[in-house]
N, C-alpha and C positions, 0 to 999 in steps of 0.2 A: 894269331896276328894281333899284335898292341893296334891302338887306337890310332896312332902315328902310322903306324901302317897300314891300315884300311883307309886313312884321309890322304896320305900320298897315292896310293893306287885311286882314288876318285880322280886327287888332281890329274895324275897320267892319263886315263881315260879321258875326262872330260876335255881336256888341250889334246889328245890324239881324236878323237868325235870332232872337235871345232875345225883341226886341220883338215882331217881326211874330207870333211865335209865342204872346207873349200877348195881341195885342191884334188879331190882323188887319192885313192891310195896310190897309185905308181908316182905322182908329183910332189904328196906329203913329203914334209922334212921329218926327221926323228930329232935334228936338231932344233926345228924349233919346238916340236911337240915337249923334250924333254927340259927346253927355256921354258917353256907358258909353264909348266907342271912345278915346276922351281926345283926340279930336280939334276942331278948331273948323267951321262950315259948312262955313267958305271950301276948307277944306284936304279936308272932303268935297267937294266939289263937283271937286277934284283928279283926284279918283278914279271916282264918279260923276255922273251927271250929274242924276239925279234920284232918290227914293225908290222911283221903280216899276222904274229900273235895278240899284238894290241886289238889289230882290226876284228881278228876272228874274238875276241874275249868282248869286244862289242856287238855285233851280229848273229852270233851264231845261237845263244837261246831262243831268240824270236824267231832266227830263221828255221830251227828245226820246229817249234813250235808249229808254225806257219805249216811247215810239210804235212806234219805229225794230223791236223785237222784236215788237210785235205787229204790224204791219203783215208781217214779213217771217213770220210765223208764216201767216198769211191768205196771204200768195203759195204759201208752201209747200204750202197743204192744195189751192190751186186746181193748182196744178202737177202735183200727180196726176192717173194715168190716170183720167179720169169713169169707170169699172166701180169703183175701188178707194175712189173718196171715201166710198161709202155708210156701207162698210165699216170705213170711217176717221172717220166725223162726231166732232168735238169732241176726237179725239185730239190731233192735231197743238195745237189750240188750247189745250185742256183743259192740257197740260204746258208750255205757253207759259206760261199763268197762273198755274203754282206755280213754275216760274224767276223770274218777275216780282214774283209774293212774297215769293221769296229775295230779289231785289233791291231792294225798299222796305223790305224789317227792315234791310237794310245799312246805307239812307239814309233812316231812319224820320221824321226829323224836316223833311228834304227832302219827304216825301211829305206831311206833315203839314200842312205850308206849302200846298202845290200843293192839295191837296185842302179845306184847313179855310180858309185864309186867304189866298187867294190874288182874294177878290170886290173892284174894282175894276182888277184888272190887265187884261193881253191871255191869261191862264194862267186863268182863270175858265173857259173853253169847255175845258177839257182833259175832260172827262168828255163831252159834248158830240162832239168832237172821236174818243172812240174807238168811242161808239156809233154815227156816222156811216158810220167804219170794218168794225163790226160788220153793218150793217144791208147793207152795200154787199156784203158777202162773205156773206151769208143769201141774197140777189137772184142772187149769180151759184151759190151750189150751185144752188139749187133751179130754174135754166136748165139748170145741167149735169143734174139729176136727168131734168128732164122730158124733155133730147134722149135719156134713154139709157131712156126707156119709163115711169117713176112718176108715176104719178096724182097729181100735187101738188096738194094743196088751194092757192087760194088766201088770203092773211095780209090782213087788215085792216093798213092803214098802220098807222095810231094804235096798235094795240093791238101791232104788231112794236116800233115805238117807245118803247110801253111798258116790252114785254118784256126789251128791250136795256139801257133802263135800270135798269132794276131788278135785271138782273143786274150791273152793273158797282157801282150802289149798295152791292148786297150784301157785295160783292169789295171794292171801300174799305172797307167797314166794319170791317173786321179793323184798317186803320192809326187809321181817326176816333176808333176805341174802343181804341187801346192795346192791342188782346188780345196777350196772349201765344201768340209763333210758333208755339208744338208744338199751339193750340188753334187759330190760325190757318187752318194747315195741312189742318187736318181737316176744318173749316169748309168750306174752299174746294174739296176733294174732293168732300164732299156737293153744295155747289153743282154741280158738273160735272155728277156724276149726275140731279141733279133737272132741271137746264135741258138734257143730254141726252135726257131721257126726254119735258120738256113738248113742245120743239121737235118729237119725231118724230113726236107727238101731233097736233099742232097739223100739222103738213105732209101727217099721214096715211099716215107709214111704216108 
């Protein structure tokens, strides 16, 4: 790819980012994306192949990245010894999710995308997609818990389902609302604590 073409593809990107980001992907124009970019269709369609490719060619390394840690956060905390997880609930996780934070101020407007304007793509389920995650790694502590002797209550689905989302809801709301990182941060500590403390509630630690 000439030089000319790597700084066309920037243009296209950065005029599809400014759209999508005012307007949503399902309300983006491609016409005007491909005016700001000073390109014509045709010479879009060079590069991408359609509007919901622009988006995913903007999203989608962050977002897998994004999974990629917390998924491997959730192997880490199962890979411990079962006597050591109790003792560990939310750790390993809890620090997962202020690196993750680090990592969305990095790529704020990437995250912005993914979580505000991303309804019509195949990136819509991403919240979805990590409580799934979440709920999956709740089901296997609390197997680990019960072989090692704890009284596990048993969770209502729906209301685990609840609870998972509304914890991640909470956790994007730091990028939906722009807050500032140092307030961010803090935000997201208390949340640890509180959904520490509900879960062990609710499980009957």
């Amino acid at each position: 790819m000439t030089c000319t073409d790597l700084k066309t593809r920037e243009n296209i990107l950065l005029a599809g980012k400014k759209e999508f980001l005012k307007k949503g992907f399902h309300h983006a124009s491609l016409r005007n994306i491909v005016k700001k970019a000073g390109v014509t269709t045709g010479a879009f369609y060079g590069y991408y192949k359609s509007k919901e490719a622009l988006f995913d060619a903007l999203v989608k390394e962050q977002k897998q990245y994004f999974l990629d840690c917390f998924n491997q956060a959730q192997e880490e905390f199962a890979n411990l010894p079962p006597q050591q997880q109790p003792d560990n609930m939310g750790e390993i996780s809890g620090n997962c999710m202020l690196f993750l934070l680090d990592y969305m101020y990095e790529n704020i407007e990437v995250f912005q995308l993914l979580l505000c304007c991303a309804q019509g793509t195949k990136h819509s389920t991403f919240i979805d997609t990590l409580v799934e995650i979440e709920i999956a790694s709740t089901h296997r502590f609390m197997n680990v818990l019960r072989q090692i002797g704890y009284p596990i209550k048993e969770i209502d689905l729906q209301l685990e389902h609840m609870l998972a989302s509304g914890m991640f809801g909470a956790f994007f709301e730091t990028i939906i609302h722009d807050m500032p990182k140092k307030q961010a941060v803090h935000y997201v500590k208390e949340l640890k604590e509180f959904y520490m403390a509900g879960w062990q509630k609710i499980m009957g630690l």
